[in-house]
C-alpha positions in Angstrom: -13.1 -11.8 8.5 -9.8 -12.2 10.6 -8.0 -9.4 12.0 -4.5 -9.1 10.3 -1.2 -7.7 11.5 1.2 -5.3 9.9 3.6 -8.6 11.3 1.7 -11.5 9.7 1.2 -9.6 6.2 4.8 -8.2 6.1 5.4 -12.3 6.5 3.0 -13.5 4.3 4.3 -10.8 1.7 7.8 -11.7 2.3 7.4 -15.5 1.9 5.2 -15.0 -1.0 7.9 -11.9 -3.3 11.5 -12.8 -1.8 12.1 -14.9 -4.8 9.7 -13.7 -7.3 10.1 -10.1 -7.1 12.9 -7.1 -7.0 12.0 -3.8 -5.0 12.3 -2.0 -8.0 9.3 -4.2 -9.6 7.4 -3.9 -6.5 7.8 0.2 -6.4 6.8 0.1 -10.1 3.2 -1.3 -9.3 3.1 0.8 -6.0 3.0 4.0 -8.4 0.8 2.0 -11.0 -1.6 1.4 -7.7 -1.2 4.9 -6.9 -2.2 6.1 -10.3 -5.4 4.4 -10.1 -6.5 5.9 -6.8 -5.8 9.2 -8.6 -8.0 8.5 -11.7 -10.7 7.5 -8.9 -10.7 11.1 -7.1 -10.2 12.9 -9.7 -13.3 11.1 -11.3 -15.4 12.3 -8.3 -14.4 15.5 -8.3 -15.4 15.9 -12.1 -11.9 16.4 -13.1 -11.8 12.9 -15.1 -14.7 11.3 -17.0 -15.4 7.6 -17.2 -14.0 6.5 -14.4 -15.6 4.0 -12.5 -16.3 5.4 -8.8 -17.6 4.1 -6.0 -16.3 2.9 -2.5 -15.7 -0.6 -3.7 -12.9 0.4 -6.2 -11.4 2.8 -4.4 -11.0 0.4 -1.3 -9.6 -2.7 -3.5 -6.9 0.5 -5.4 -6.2 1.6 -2.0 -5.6 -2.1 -0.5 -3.2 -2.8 -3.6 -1.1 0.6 -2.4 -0.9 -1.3 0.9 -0.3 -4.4 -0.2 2.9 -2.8 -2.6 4.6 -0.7 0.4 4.0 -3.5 2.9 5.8 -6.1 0.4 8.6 -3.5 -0.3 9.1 -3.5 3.5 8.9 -7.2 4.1 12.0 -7.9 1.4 13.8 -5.1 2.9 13.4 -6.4 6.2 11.5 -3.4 7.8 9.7 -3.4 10.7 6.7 -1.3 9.5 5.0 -1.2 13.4 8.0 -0.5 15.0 8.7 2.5 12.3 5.0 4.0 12.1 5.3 4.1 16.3 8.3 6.1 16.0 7.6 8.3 13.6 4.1 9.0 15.2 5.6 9.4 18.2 8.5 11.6 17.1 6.1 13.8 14.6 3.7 14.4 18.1 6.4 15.6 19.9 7.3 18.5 17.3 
């Protein structure tokens, strides 16, 4: 498996959605992706029945909320390296 930047994704993602897609689309399947991490913890906590749960669904639910906020960034033209440094590095100094 090959190591992948927040750079090379942010440039796949924006080759692959800068025509096909509008932010507004993209943020709407962030919070659909978002949604289905919920329904997996609050199956294993016991606050949601019939859920499938294991670590296998949660990782691919949490890749798609990655995959979302890294596209939204790439057609925004957002450095998301350059901005997580920064904040990390602000947020440690308070």
């Amino acid at each position: 498996m090959k190591d992948l930047t927040f750079r090379q994704l942010q440039d796949y993602l924006l080759e692959h959605y800068q025509q096909s897609r509008t932010e507004e689309g993209l943020f709407m399947k962030l919070v659909e992706e978002v949604g289905e991490v919920a329904e997996v913890l609050n199956g294993r906590s016991g606050r949601k029945e019939g859920v499938q749960d294991s670590n296998e669904v949660l990782a691919k639910e949490l890749a798609d909320i990655i995959h979302y906020t890294v596209a939204i960034a790439a057609i925004n033209h957002i450095d998301l390296t350059k901005t997580i440094f920064e904040k990390d590095k602000k947020a440690s100094i308070n």
